[in-house]
C-alpha positions in Angstrom: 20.1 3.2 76.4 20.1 7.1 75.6 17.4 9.4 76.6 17.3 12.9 76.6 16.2 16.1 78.6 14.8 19.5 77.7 15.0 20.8 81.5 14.3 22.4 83.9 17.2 22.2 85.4 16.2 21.9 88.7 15.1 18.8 88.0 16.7 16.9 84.5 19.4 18.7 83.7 19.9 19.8 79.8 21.3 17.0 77.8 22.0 13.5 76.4 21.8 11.0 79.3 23.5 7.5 78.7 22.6 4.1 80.8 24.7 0.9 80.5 22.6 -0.9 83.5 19.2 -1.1 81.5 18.2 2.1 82.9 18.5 1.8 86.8 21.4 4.5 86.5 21.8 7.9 83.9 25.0 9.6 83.2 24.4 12.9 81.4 26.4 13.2 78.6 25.9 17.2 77.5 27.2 18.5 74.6 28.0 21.1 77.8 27.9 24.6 75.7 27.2 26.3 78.3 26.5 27.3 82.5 23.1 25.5 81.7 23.8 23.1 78.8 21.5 25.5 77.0 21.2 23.2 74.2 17.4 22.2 73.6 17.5 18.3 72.1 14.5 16.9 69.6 16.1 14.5 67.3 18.3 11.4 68.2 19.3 8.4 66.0 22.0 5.3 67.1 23.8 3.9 64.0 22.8 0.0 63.8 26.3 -0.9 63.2 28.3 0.9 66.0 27.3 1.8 69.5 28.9 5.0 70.1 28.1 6.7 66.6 25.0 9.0 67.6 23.6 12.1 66.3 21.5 14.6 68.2 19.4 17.6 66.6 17.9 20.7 68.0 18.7 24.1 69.3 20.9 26.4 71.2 18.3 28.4 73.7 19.4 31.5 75.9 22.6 33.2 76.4 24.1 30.7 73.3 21.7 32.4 71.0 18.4 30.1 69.0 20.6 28.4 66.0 19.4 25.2 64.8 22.2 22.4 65.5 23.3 19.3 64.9 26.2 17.2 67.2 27.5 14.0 66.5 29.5 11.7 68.8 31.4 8.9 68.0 32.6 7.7 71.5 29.0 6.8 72.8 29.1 11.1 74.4 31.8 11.5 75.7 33.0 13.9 73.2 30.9 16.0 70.7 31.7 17.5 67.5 29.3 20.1 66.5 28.7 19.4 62.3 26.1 22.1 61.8 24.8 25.0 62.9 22.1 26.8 61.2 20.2 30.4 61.4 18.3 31.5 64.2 14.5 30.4 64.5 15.4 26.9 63.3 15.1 23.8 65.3 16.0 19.7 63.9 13.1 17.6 64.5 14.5 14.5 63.3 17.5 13.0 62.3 17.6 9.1 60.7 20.5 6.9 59.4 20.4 5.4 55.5 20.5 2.0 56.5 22.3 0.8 53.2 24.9 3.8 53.5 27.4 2.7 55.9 26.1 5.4 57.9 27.3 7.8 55.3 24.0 9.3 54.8 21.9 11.1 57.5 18.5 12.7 56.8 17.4 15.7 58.9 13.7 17.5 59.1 13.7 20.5 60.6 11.0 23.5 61.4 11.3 27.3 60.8 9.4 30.1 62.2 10.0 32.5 60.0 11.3 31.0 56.9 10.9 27.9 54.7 11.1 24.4 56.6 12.3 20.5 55.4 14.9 18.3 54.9 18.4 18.3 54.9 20.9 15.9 54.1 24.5 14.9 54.7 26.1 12.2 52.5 30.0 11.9 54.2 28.8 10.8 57.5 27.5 13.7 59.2 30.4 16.6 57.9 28.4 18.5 55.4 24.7 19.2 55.0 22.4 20.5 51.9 19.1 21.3 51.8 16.6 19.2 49.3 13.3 20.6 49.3 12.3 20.5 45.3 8.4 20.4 45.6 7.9 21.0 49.1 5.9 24.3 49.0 8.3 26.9 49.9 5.8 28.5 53.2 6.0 25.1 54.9 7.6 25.8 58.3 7.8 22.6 59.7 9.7 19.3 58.8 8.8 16.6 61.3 9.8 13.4 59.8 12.0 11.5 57.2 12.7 8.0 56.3 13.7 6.1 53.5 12.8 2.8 52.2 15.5 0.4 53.4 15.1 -2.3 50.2 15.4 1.1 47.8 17.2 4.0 49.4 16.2 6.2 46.5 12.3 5.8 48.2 11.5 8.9 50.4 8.8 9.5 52.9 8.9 12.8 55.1 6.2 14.9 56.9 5.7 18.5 56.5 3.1 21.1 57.8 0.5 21.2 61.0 2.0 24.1 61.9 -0.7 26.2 61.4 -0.4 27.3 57.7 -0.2 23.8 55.7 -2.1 20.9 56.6 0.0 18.0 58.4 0.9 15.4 55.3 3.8 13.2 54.1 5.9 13.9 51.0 7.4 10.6 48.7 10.5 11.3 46.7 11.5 8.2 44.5 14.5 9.9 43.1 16.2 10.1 46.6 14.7 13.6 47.4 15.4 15.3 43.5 11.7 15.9 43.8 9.0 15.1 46.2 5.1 15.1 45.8 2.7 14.4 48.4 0.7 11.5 49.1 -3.1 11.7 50.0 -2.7 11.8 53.9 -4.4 15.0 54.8 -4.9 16.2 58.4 -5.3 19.1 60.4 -3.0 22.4 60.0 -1.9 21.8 63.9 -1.8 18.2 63.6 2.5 17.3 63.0 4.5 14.5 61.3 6.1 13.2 64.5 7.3 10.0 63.2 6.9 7.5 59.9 7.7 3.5 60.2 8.3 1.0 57.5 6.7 -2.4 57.6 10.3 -4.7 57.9 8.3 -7.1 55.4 6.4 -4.6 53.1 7.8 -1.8 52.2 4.0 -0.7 50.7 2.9 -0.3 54.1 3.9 2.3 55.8 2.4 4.2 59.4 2.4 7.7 60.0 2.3 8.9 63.8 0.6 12.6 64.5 0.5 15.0 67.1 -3.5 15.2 66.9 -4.6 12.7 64.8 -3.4 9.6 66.4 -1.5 7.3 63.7 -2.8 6.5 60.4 -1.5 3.1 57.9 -1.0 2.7 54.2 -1.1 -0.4 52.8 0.0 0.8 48.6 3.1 2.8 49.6 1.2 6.2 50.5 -1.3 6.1 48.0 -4.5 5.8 50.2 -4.1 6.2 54.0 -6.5 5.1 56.7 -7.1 5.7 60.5 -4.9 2.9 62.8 -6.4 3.9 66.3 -8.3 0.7 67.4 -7.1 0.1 71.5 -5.3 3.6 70.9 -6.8 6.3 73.7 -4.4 9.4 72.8 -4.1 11.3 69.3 -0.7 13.0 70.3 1.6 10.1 69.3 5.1 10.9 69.9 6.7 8.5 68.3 7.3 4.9 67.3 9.9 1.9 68.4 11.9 0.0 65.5 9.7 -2.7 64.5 10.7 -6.2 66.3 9.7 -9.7 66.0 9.2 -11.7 69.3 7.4 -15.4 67.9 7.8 -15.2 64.3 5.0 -12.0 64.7 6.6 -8.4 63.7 5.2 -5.6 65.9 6.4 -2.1 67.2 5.4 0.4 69.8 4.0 3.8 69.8 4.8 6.5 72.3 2.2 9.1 73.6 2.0 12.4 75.0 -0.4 11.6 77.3 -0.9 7.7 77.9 2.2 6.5 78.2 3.0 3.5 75.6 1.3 1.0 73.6 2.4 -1.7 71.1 0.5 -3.4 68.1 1.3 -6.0 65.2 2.8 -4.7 62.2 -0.2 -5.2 59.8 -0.4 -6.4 56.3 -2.8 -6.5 53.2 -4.8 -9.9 53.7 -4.0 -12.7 51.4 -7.6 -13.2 50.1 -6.9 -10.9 46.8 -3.4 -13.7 46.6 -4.8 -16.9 47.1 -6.4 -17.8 43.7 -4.1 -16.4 41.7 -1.9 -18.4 39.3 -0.5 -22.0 39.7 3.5 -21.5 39.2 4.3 -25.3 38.6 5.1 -24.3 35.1 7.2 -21.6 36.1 9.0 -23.1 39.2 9.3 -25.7 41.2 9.2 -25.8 45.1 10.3 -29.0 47.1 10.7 -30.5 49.3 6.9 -29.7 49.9 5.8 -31.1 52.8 9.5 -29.8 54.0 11.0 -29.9 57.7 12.0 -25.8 57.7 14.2 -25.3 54.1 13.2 -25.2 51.0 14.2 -24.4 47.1 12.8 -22.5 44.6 14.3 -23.7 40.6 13.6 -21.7 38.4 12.6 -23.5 34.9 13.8 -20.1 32.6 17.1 -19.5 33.9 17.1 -15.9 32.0 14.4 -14.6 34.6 14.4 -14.2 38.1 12.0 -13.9 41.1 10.8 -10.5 42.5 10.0 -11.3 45.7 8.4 -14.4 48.0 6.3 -14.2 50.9 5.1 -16.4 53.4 2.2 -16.1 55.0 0.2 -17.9 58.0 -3.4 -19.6 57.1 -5.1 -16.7 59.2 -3.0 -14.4 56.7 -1.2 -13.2 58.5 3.1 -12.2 56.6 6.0 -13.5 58.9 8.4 -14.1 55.8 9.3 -11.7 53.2 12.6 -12.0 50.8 13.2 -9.6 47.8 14.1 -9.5 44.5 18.3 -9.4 45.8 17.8 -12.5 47.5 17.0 -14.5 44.6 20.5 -14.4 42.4 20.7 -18.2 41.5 18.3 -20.1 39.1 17.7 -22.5 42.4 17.8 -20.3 45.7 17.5 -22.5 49.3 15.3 -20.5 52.0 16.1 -21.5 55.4 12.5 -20.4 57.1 12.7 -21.6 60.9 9.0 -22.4 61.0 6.7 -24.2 63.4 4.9 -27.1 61.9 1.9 -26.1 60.5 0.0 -25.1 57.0 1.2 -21.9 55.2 0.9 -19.6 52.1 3.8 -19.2 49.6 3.3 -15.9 47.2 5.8 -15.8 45.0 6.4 -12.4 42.7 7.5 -13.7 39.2 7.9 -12.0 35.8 5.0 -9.4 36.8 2.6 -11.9 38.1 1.7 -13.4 41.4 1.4 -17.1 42.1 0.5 -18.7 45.3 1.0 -22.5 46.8 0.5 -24.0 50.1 3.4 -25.0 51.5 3.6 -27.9 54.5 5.9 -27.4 57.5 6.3 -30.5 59.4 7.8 -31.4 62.8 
């Protein structure tokens, strides 16, 4: 586990702590730039592949001077290599991995006091860094957040303003970040971007955490956005886990500033707009159905292909999703590991949605 401290001193010293002992012991791993560490950290990402690949974002702070930085380690900290270092007054918020890029590409918000703030980028693992910012209104001074749609990497979503100038919203790029425009989420000009997860399932729903406004869902991709503070007592979220499925149920965990930490389902659109749309028996066949846990999908035109299947509980609740780059074979065999029980099959297909209940037995 990695963890990081800001200081004082006198009690945490500066710097990237590392625990191989699920946390009973810390190791502080620097980058040591100085008598005090004097490096101020805000932004850490893990690749998902290796262990000791890590990138930290921040500052310098004191006698080292107030650059913006970035380090990278690929030995798990216990050496650093420092891959950028910006102008003075800047400070890296966030840092996140493409997960499609071999972790080749690493996205970067960052905020500026007395200049323009957003995203950078590298795209050769971490060595060089641009700025992409077409469309983000050039007296923004803080980036908080960026992400990008793991089924299309060329989806963007990153947070800007609530710095006091610009209201706190999110920006979407679908072009990989050639331009970005901003969605409808509109709160408060102190209230920050501090973090943006991506249903695992549904890539149209999407949750925003804020550092006033507690955390906010959309459910069409960042077109409409709506409050998501039921059971939630503090509006400075901090920041959310990975989302993780524990009994075929996907949920994830939100970090406060002042209530510790709480954890929720990952939500989805209900299935009652799904369930009477169109039969596919003429388009596809499903069997075996009743089936003991696999099943096939055949495809009667062999010169179209399925966009996407999801399965869904009776209460409507998605614990199965497969897209379109699943489905590369006129007949395509899902393997679902399901209790026995009743569930919901929507299948995506030529445009149109078609729904059929699908048996699990014991």
């Amino acid at each position: 586990m990695y963890a990081w401290s800001n200081g004082p001193s006198s009690i945490a010293q500066e710097g990237l702590y590392k625990s191989t002992d699920g946390g009973s012991s810390w190791d502080n791993k620097g980058p040591n730039i100085g008598g005090l560490f004097e490096t101020q950290i805000f932004g850490l990402v893990a690749s998902a592949t290796d262990p000791n690949l890590l990138f930290i974002g921040g500052n310098n702070f004191g006698a080292n001077g107030w650059e913006s930085m970035i380090y990278r380690t690929i030995d798990g900290g216990e050496n650093w290599q420092n891959v950028y270092m910006g102008p003075e007054n800047n400070s890296f918020k966030y840092l996140f991995i493409g997960p499609n890029s071999n972790d080749q590409t690493i996205y970067s918000a960052y905020g500026n006091q007395s200049d323009h703030a957003g995203f950078m980028r590298s795209e050769d693992g971490g060595d060089t860094w641009t700025d992409f910012n077409a469309g983000i209104p050039s007296n923004n001074k803080w980036g908080g957040a960026i992400v990008c749609d793991p089924s299309n990497s060329d989806i963007l979503y990153g947070g800007i303003g609530g710095y006091g100038n610009l209201n706190g919203t999110i920006y979407k790029s679908i072009d990989g970040g050639g331009l970005w425009t901003q969605t409808s989420l509109n709160i408060s000009t102190y209230s920050k971007i501090s973090d943006i997860l991506i249903s695992p399932v549904n890539s149209n729903v999407l949750y925003a955490a804020t550092t006033q406004s507690g955390v906010y869902v959309s459910f069409d991709a960042g077109g409409a956005w709506e409050a998501a503070n039921n059971g939630l007592p503090a509006i400075n979220v901090t920041g959310f886990s990975n989302a993780f499925m524990v009994n075929d149920i996907w949920s994830f965990i939100a970090s406060t500033f002042s209530n510790s930490t709480f954890e929720t389902e990952v939500a989805e659109p209900g299935i009652s707009s799904i369930q009477n749309k169109n039969d596919g028996s003429d388009y596809f066949t499903l069997f075996p159905n009743p089936s003991r846990g696999e099943i096939s999908i055949k495809l009667k035109n062999k010169n179209t292909a399925i966009e996407s299947v999801s399965i869904y509980t009776s209460q409507g609740r998605l614990i199965k999703y497969f897209d379109s780059c699943y489905f590369y074979n006129p007949v395509t065999k899902i393997e679902l590991e399901l209790t026995p029980n009743i569930y919901l099959c929507k299948i995506v297909y030529n445009g149109k949605v078609y729904t059929s209940k699908l048996v699990i037995l014991e």
